[in-house]
Backbone bond lengths (Angstrom), bond angles and torsions (degrees), N, CA, C in turn:
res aa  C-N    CA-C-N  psi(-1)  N-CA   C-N-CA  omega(-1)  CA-C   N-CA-C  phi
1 X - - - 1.449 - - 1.528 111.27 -
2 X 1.524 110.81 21.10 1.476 103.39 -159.96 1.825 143.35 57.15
3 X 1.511 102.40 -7.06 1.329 102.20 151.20 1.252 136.69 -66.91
4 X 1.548 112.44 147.68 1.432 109.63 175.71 1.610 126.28 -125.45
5 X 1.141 119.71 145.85 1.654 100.42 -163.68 1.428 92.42 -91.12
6 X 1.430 100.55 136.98 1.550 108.46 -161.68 1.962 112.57 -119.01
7 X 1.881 97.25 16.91 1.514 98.69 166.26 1.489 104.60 -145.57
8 X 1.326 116.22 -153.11 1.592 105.79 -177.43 1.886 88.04 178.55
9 X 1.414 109.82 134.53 1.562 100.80 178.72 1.693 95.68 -94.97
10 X 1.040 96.61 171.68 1.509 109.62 -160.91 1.660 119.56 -140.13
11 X 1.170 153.90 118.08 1.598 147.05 173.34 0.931 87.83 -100.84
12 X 2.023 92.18 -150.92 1.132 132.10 149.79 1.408 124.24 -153.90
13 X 0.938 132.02 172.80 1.505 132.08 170.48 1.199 128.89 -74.78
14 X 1.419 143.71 111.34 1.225 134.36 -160.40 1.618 124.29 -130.86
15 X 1.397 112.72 0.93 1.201 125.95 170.06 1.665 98.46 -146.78
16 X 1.467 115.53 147.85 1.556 131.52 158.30 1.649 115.64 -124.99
17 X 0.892 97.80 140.06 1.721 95.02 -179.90 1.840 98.64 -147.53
18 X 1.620 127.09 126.66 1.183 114.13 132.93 1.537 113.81 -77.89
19 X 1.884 97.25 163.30 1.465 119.87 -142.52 1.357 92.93 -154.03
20 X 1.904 113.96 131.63 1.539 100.02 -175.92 1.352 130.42 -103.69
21 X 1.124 137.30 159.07 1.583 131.78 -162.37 1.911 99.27 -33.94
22 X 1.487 126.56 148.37 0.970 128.17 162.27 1.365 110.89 93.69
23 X 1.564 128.14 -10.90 1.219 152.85 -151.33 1.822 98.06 -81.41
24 X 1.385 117.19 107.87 1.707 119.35 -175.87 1.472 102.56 -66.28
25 X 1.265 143.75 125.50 1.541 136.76 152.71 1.755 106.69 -99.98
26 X 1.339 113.95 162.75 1.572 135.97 174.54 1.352 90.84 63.21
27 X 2.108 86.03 -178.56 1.276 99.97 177.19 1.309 120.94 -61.83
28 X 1.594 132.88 165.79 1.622 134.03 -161.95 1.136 113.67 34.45
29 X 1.119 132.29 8.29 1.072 133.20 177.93 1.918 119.20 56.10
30 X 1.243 104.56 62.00 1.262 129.40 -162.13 1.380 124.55 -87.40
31 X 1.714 102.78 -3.35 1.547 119.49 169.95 1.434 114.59 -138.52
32 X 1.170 121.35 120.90 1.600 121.48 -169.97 1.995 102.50 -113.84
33 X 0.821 120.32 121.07 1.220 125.14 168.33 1.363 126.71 -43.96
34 X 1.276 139.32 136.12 1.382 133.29 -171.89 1.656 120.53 -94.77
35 X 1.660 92.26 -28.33 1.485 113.89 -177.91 1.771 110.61 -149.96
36 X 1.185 119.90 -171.56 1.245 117.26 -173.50 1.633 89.44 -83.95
37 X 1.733 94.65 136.17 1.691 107.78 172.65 1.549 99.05 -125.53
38 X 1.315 109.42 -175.66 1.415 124.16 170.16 1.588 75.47 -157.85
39 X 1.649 92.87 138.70 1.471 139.47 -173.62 1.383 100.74 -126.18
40 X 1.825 104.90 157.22 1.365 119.18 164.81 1.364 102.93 -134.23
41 X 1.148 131.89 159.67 1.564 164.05 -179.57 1.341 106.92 -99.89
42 X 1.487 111.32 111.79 1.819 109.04 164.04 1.400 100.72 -115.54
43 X 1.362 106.18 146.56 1.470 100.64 -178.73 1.800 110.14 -90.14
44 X 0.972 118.78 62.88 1.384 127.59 -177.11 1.398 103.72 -145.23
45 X 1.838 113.35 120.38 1.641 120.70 145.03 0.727 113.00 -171.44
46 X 1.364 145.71 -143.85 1.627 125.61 -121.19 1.039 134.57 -80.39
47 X 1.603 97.62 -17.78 1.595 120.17 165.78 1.794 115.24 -45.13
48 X 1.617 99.41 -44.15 1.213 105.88 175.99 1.693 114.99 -101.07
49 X 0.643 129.35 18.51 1.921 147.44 128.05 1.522 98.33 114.21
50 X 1.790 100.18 44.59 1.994 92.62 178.70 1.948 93.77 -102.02
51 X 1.578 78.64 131.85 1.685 104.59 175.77 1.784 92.81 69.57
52 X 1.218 121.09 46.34 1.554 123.55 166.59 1.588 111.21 -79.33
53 X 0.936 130.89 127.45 1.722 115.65 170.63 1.629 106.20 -125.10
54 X 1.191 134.85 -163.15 1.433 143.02 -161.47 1.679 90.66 -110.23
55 X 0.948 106.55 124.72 1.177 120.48 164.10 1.463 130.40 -59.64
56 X 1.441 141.56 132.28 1.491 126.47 -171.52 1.437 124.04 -88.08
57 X 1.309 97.86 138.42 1.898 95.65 -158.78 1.405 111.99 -99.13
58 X 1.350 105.13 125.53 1.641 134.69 -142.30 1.461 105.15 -53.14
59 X 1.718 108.17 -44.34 1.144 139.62 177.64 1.406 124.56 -57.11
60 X 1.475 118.42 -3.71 1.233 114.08 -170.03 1.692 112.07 -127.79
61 X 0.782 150.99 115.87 1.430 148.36 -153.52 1.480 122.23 -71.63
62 X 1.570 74.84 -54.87 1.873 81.66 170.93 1.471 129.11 -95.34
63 X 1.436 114.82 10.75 1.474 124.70 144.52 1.136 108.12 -37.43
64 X 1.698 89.13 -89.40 1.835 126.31 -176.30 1.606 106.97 -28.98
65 X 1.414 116.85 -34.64 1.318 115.00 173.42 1.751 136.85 -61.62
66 X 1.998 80.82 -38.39 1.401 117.33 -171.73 1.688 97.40 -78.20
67 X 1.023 117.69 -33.71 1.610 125.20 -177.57 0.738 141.78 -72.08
68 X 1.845 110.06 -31.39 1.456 141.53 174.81 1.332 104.08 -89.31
69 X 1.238 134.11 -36.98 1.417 148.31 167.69 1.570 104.43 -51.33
70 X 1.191 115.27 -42.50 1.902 118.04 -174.19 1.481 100.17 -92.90
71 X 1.647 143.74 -34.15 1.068 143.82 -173.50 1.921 98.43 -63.91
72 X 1.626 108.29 -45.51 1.293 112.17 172.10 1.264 143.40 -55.04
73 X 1.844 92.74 -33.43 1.526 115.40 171.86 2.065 105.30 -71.24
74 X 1.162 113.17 -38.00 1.242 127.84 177.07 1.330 120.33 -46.95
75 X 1.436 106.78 -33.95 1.604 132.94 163.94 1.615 109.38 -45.70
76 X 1.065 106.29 -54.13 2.276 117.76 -166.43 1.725 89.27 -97.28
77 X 0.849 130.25 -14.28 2.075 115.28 -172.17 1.395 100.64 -132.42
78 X 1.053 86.56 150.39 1.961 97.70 175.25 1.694 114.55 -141.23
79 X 1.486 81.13 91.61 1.489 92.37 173.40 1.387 145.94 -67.51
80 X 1.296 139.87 121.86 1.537 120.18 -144.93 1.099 79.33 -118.44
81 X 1.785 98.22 158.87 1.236 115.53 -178.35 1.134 101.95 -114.18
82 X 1.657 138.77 116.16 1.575 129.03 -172.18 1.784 114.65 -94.87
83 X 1.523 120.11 -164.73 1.063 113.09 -149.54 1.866 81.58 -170.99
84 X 1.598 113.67 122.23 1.858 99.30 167.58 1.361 92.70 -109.66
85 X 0.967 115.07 130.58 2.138 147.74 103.11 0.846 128.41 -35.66
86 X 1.523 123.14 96.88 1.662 113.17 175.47 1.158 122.13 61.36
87 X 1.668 133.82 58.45 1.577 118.40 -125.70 1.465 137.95 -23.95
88 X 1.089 122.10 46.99 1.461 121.39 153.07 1.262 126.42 -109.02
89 X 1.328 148.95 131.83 1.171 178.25 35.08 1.956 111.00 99.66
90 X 1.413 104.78 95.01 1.670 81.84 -179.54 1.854 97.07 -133.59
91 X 1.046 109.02 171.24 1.561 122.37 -159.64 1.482 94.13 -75.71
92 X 1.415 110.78 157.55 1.369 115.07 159.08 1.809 113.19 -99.60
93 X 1.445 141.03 128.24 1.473 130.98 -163.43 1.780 102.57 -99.00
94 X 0.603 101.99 170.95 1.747 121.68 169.75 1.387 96.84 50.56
95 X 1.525 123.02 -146.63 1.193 161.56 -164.69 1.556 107.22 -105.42
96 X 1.411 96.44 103.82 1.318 108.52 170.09 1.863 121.72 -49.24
97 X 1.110 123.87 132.29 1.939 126.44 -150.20 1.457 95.31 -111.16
98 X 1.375 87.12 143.01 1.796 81.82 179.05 1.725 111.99 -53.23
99 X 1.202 131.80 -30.20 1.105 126.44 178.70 1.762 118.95 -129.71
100 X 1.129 88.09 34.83 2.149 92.67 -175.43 1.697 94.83 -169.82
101 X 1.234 107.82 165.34 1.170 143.17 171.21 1.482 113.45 -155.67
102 X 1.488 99.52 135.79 1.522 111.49 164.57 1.259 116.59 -108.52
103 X 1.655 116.34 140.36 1.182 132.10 -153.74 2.386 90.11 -126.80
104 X 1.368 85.93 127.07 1.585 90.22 156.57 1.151 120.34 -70.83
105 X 1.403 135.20 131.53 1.292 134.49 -178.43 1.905 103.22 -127.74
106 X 1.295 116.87 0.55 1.801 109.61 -177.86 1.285 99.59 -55.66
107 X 1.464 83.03 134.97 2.091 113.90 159.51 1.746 87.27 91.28
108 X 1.602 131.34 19.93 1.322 120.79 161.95 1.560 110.89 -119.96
109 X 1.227 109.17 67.09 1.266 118.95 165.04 1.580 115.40 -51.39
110 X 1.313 130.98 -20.99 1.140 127.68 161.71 1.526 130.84 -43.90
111 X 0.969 99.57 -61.85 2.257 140.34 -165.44 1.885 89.14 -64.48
112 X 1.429 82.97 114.52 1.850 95.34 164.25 1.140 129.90 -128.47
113 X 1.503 136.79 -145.57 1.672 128.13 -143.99 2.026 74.14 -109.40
114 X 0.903 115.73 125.81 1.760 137.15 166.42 1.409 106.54 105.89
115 X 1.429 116.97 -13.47 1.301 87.17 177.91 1.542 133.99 -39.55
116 X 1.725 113.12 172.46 1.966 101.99 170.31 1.261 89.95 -96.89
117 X 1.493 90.34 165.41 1.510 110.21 169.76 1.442 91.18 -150.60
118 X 1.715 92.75 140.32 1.404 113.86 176.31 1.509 106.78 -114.36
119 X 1.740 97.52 131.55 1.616 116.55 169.61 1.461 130.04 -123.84
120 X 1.256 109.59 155.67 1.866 114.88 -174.61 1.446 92.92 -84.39
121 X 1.195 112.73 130.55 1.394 129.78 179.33 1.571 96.34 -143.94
122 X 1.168 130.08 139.03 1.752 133.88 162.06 1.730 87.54 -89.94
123 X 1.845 81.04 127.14 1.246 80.26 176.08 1.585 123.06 -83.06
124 X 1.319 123.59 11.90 1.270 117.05 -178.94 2.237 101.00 -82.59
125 X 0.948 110.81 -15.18 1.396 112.43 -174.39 1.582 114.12 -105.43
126 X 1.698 98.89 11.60 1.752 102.93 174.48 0.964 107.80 -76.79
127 X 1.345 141.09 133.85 1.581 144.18 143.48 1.136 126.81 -3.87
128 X 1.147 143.98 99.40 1.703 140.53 -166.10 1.436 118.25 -60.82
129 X 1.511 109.83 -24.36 1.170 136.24 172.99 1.839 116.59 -72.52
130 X 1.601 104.71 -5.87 1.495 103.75 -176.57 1.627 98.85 -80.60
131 X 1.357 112.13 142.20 1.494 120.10 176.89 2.327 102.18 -64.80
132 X 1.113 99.14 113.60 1.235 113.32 160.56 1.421 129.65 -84.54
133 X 1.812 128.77 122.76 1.185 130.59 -159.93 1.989 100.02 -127.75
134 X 1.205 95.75 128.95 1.720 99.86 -173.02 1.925 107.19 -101.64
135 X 1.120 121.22 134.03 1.684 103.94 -167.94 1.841 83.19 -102.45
């Protein structure tokens, strides 16, 4: 349509850790490792509106229908939410933290402690409080 996205949110990486097969990450521990990984830590989530969506409005029937129907579908697929490094593309693991996310980084022996990392955030659900930069 000729639009162009004309910002991009931005971190960095601030902790790395390898982690050994079987290894629980996030809250409940909601991601278990399959093999030995090494992970990184961004200090960005939901607080600052990563993986934020619209909430379903209580009031409406066939929302609530439409909502419960996708929470169900959510059940059989597992949708990842990714994250680029150096332009390549890596998963985000567990349960997004009110203030961190962990990102898989195995087989990137490259990628170290500051790198940026760029994420999809809508910007209407960014934090107002995030420092904004105009080029």
């Amino acid at each position: 349509m000729g639009l162009k996205r004309i910002g991009r949110f931005k971190s960095e990486i601030v902790s790395i850790k390898e982690v050994p097969k079987g290894y629980n990450i996030s809250y409940s521990n909601e991601f278990k490792t399959n093999t030995k990984a090494r992970i990184a830590v961004i200090p960005v989530g939901y607080m600052d509106g990563l993986n934020v969506k619209n909430g379903r409005d209580s009031f409406n029937f066939k929302n609530n229908i439409i909502s419960i129907c996708m929470e169900i579908k959510k059940l059989f697929t597992k949708p990842t939410l990714k994250v680029i490094i150096k332009d390549r593309k890596f998963n985000v693991i567990g349960r997004i933290g009110m203030y961190h996310a962990i990102v898989d980084i195995t087989g990137a022996n490259d990628i170290n402690l500051g790198d940026e990392v760029y994420l999809s955030i809508a910007p209407i659900y960014t934090n107002l409080n995030i420092r904004r930069e105009y080029i």
